[in-house]
C-alpha positions in Angstrom: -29.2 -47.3 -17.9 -31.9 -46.0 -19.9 -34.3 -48.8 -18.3 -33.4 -47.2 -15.2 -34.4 -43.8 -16.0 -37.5 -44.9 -17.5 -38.1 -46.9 -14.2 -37.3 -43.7 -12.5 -40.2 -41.8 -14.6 -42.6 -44.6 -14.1 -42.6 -44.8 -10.2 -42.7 -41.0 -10.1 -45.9 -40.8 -12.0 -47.1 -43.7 -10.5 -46.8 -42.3 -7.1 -48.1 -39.3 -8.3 -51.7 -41.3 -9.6 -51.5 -42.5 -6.0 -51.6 -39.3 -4.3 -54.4 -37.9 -6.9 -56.4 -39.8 -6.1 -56.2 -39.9 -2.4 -56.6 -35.6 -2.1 -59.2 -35.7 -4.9 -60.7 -38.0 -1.8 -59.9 -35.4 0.8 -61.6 -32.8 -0.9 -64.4 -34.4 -2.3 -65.4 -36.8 0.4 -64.0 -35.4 3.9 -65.7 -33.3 5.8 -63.9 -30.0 6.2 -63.1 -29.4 9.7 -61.3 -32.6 9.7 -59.1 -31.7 6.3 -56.7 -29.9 9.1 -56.2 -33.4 10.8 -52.5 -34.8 10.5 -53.8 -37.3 8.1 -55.4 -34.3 6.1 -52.2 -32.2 6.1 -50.1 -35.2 4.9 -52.8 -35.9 1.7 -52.6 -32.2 1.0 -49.2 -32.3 0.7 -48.5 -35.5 -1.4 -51.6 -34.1 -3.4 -49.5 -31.2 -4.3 -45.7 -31.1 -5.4 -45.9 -34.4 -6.0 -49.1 -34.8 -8.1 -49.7 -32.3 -10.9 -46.4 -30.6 -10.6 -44.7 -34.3 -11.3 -47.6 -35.1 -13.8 -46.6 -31.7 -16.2 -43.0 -32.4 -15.2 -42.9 -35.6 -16.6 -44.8 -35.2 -19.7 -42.2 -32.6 -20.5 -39.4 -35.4 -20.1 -41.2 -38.4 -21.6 -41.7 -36.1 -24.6 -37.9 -36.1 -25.1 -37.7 -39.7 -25.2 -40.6 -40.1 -27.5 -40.2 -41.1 -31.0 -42.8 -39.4 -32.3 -41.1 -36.5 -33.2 -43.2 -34.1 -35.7 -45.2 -31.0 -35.2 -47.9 -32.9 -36.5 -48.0 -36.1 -34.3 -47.9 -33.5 -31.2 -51.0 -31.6 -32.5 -52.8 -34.3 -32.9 -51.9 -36.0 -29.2 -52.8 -32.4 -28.2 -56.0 -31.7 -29.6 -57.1 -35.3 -28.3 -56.2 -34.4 -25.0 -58.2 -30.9 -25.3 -61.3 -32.4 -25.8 -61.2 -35.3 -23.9 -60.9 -32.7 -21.2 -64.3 -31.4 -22.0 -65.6 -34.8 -22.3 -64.6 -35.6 -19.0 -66.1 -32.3 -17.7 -69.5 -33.7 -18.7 -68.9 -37.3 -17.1 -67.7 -36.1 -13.8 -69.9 -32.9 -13.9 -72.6 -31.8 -16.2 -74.3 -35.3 -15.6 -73.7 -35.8 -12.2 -75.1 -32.0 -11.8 -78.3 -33.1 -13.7 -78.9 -35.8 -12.2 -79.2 -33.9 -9.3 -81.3 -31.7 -10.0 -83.5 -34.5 -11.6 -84.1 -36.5 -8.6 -83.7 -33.6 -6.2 -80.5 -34.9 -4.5 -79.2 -32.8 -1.2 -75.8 -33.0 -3.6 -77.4 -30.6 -5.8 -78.9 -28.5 -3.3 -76.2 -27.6 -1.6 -74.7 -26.4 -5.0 -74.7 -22.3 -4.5 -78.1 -20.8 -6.5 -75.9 -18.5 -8.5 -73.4 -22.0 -9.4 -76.1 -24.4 -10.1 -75.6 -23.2 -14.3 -74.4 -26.3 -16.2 -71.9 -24.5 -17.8 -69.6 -24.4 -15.0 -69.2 -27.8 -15.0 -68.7 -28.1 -18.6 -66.3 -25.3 -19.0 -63.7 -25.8 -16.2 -60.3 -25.7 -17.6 -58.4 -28.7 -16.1 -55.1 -30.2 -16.4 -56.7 -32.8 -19.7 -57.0 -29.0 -21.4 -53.9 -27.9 -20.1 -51.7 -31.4 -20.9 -53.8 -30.4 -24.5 -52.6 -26.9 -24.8 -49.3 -27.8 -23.6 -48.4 -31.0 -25.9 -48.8 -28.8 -29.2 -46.2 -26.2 -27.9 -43.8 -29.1 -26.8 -43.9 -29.9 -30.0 -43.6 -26.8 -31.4 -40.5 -26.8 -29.0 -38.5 -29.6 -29.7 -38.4 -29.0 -33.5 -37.4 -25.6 -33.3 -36.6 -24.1 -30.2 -34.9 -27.1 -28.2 -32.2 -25.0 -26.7 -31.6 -25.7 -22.7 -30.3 -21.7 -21.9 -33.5 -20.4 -24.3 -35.8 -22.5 -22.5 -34.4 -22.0 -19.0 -34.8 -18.3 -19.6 -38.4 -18.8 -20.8 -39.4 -20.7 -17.4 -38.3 -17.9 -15.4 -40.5 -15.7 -17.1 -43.3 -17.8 -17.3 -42.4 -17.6 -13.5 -42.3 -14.4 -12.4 -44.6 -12.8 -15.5 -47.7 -14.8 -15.0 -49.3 -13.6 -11.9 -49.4 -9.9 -13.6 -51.7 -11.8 -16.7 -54.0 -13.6 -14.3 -58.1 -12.3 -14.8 -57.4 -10.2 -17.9 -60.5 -9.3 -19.4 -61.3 -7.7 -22.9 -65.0 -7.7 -21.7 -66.7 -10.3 -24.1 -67.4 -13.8 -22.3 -66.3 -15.6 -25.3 -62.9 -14.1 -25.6 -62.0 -13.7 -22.3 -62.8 -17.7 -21.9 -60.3 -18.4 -24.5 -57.7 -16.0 -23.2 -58.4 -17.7 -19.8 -57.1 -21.3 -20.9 -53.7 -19.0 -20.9 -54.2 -16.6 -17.8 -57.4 -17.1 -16.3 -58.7 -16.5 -12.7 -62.6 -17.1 -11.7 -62.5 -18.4 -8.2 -65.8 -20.3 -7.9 -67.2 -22.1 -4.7 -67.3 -25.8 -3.6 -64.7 -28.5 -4.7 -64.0 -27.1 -7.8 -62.1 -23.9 -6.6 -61.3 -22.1 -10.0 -62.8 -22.1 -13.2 -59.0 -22.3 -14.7 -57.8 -24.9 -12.2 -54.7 -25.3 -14.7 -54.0 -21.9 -16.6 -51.3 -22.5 -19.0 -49.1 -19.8 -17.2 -47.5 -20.9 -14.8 -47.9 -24.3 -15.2 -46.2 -24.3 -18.6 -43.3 -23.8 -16.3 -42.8 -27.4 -15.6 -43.4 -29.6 -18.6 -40.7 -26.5 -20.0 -38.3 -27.5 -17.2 -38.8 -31.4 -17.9 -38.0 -30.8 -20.9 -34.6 -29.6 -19.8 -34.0 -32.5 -17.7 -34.9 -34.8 -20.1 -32.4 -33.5 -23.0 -29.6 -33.5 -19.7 -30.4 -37.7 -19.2 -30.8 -38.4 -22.9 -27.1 -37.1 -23.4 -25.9 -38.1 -19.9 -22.6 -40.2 -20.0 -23.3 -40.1 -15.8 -26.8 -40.7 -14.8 -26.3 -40.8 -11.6 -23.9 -37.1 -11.5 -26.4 -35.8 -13.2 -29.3 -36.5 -11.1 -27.6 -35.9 -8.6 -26.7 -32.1 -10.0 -30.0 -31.8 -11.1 -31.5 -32.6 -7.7 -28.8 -29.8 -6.1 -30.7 -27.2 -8.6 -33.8 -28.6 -6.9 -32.5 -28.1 -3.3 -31.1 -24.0 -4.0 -34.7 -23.8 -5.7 -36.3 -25.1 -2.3 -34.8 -22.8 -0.6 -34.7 -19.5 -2.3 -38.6 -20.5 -2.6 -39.0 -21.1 0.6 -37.4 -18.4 1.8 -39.8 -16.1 -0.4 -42.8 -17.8 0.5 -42.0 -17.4 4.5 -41.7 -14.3 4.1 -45.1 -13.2 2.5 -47.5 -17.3 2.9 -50.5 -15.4 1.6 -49.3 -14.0 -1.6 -47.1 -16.5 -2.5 -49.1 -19.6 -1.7 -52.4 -17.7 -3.2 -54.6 -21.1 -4.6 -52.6 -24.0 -5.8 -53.7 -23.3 -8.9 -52.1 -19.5 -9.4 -49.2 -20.1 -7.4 -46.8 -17.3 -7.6 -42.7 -17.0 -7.7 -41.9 -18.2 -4.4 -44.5 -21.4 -4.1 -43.5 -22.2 -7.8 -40.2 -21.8 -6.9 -40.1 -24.2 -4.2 -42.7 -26.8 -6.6 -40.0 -26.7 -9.3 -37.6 -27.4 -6.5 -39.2 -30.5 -5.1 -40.1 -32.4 -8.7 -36.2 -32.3 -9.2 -35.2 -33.5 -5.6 -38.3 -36.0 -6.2 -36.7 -37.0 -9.6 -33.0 -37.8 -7.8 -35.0 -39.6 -4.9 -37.5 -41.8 -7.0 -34.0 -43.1 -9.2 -32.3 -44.1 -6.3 -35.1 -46.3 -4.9 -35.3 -47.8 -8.4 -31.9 -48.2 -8.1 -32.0 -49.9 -4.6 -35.5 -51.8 -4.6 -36.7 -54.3 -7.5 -38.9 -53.3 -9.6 -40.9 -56.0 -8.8 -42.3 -54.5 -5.4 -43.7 -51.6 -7.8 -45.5 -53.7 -10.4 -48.7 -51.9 -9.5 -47.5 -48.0 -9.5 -45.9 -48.8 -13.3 -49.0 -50.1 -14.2 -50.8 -47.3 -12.9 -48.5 -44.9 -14.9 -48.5 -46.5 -18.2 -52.2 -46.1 -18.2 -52.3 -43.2 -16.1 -54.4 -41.4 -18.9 -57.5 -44.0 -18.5 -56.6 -43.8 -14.7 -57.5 -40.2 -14.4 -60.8 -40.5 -16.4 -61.9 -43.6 -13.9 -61.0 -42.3 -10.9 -62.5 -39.1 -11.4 -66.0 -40.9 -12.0 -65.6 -43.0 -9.9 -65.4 -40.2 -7.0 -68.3 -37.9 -8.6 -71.0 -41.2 -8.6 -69.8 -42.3 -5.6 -70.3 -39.0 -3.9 -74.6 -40.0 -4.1 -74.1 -42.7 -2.4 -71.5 -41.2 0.2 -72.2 -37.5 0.5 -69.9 -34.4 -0.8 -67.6 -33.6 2.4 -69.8 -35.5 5.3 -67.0 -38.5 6.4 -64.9 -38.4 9.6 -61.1 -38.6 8.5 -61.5 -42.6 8.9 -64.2 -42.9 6.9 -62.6 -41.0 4.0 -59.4 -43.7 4.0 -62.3 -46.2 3.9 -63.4 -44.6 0.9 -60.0 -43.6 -0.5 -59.2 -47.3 0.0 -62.7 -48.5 -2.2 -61.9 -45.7 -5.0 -58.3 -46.5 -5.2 -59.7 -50.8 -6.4 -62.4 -49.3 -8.1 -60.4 -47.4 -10.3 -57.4 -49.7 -10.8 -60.3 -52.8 -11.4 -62.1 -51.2 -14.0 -59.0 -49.7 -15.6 -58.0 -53.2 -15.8 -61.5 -54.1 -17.2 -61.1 -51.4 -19.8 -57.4 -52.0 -21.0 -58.9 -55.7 -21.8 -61.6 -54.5 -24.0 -59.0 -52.2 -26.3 
């Protein structure tokens, strides 16, 4: 039973590293009339609910399995994630930047004047800063607040609270950066949307709520009642989101990244559903057929970093947003082998 649920976990996060990387493809590689295409509606999607939101959701769960229980071991994990985040910021985008500068690239020229500073790159806040953030108040979490009503309560108001804290500003760069890994909101222009692509609030909302889940499973005497509850929760959530976001798209939708009640609502809503839907295919399919999407999860870390440079070098030799929708599957298709081959390669050498 407990393979199951791990099975469960591993072929949602590996369908989530799927659809990453195919709308990191979309946006970087496709050119943007064609992003509206069926094709380019479908990435979207999969490259939304079931990508980051799953990612965060999961973590939260797979923390309550873990047996690496301190404050300590958490910080640590934390911390590392932190400042990988950064290190990745230079791989995928300080150096690629450069280099375009250096050899005079149309890349780099097409980079707004007032955008082409390298500390944009450098300083994004992504979801390697967030995951960073996020881990050390997990742990914080589990040892002394692990209470299912308290941290149900909390989510709402992480909810419905955050959009009031987004763009604070105390007026001093510094501080306002740091209180931006928290609330932050500096829209910037190209691929990269939003300096804070992953501001703690909201997204704290959903390791918080995987966290939940997984205390429910690890105490479940019925796993399959209570996915099958918990996937319920998901459906009302679905629909009282939906229902809000209808209503008012264009507030409620606002970037992907500051979502507010309605869209997160309805996010929240969909990981669960996705849970109860991704156990009963493990349930019904052997595992066998996915031998590649558990692989991709248990080294979904490593994934993330390769795929990510992977896209940004490759973008020289294919052009930022300049391929027809076929071209970008094409593409998709070469980044997808090119990540999992030199994951592979990598995983070896450790």
């Amino acid at each position: 039973m407990r393979n199951n649920r791990l099975h469960s976990v591993d072929l949602a996060r590996g369908l989530a590293v799927l659809f990453m990387i195919c709308v990191h493809c979309l946006d970087f590689y496709c050119i943007e009339e064609q992003k509206e295409t069926i094709y380019g509606r479908i990435v979207k999607f999969l490259g939304s609910p079931p990508a980051a939101p799953v990612f965060m959701f999961l973590m939260g769960l797979s923390s309550m399995y873990s047996t690496n229980r301190s404050t300590k071991d958490y910080l640590k994990r934390g911390t590392r994630f932190f400042f990988e985040g950064y290190v990745l910021n230079i791989i995928r985008g300080v150096l690629p930047m450069y280099i375009g500068k250096v050899l005079e690239l149309q890349t780099y020229k097409e980079i707004p004047v007032e955008e082409r500073s390298f500390l944009n790159p450098l300083l994004i806040i992504d979801i390697l800063q967030f995951a960073g953030v996020a881990i050390v108040f997990m742990g914080i979490i589990r040892n002394y607040f692990m209470n299912k009503i308290f941290l149900t309560f909390i989510s709402i108001i992480i909810v419905y609270a955050s959009p009031y804290m987004w763009g604070f500003s105390c007026q001093n760069q510094v501080f306002d950066y740091i209180i931006g890994i928290f609330i932050g909101d500096k829209p910037l222009i190209g691929v990269i949307v939003n300096l804070f692509c992953f501001p703690f609030f909201p997204w704290f909302a959903f390791p918080l709520i995987g966290m939940i889940v997984g205390d429910v499973l690890i105490k479940s005497k019925n796993i399959d009642k209570d996915i099958s509850l918990i996937a319920s929760v998901g459906i009302l959530l679905i629909v009282y989101g939906g229902y809000q976001t209808f209503i008012d798209p264009s507030y409620q939708i606002n970037d992907y990244y500051h979502s507010r009640s309605g869209c997160m609502c309805s996010m929240i809503g969909f990981v669960l559903a996705w849970l109860f839907i991704c156990h009963k295919i493990t349930k019904l399919v052997p595992s066998r057929y996915f031998t590649l999407l558990y692989y991709w999860s248990q080294n979904v870390t490593t994934i993330y970093h390769i795929q990510w440079t992977a896209i940004v070098f490759s973008s020289i030799m294919f052009g930022v947003n300049q391929s027809s929708t076929s071209e970008t599957v094409l593409i998709t298709l070469f980044i997808i082998s090119l990540s999992h081959i030199l994951t592979v390669l990598w995983k070896k050498r450790q």
